[in-house]
Phi, psi and omega in degrees: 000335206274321181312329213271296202316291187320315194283325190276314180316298154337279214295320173288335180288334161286332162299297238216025183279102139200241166212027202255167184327296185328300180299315183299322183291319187279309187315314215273331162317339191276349183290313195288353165287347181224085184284357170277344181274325153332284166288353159269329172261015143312289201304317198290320189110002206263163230309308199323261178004313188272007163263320143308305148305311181297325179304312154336272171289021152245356144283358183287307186293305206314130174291087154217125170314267184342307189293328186295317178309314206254011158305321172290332196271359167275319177302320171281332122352301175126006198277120177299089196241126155262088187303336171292315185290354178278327140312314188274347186258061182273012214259017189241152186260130183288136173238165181331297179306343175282306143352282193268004154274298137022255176326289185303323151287334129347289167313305180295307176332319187283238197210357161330302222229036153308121199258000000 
């Protein structure tokens, strides 16, 4: 699942290079194609990260098989993800944009944007 995510994601960033909402939504998505670059800017702190995490734990809450799964295979992966602190930090609320990343990875999970 996670390889298939990697491949659709490129292949929609290559579709969809500009700068309009869309495009902007896959970008902020691409820190998940490379975990030591993922987990060095864990380590570092940096600003990005806490937008990955709150990204996280709101993928967490969706009742969706796919979306759960693949909070594990990133984890199974090597992506420094603390699923317990991410169980507990169930207090953050989606906004439209939260939403349509959401949608959009939804969308990568599948066979949509097979190149």
């Amino acid at each position: 699942m996670y390889r298939q995510f990697c491949k659709n994601l490129i292949n929609y960033n290559q579709l969809n290079n500009s700068d309009d909402y869309r495009s902007l939504i896959g970008k902020e998505l691409m820190v998940l194609l490379d975990k030591n670059k993922f987990n060095e800017m864990k380590n570092n702190n940096d600003s990005k990260i806490k937008n990955v995490d709150r990204f996280f734990n709101i993928l967490y809450k969706e009742s969706n098989r796919k979306c759960n799964k693949f909070l594990w295979e990133l984890y199974a992966y090597g992506f420094d993800i603390s699923l317990e602190k991410i169980k507990k930090n169930q207090n953050v609320i989606n906004n439209k944009k939260d939403i349509d990343k959401i949608s959009l990875l939804k969308l990568l999970l599948g066979t949509t944007y097979w190149n």
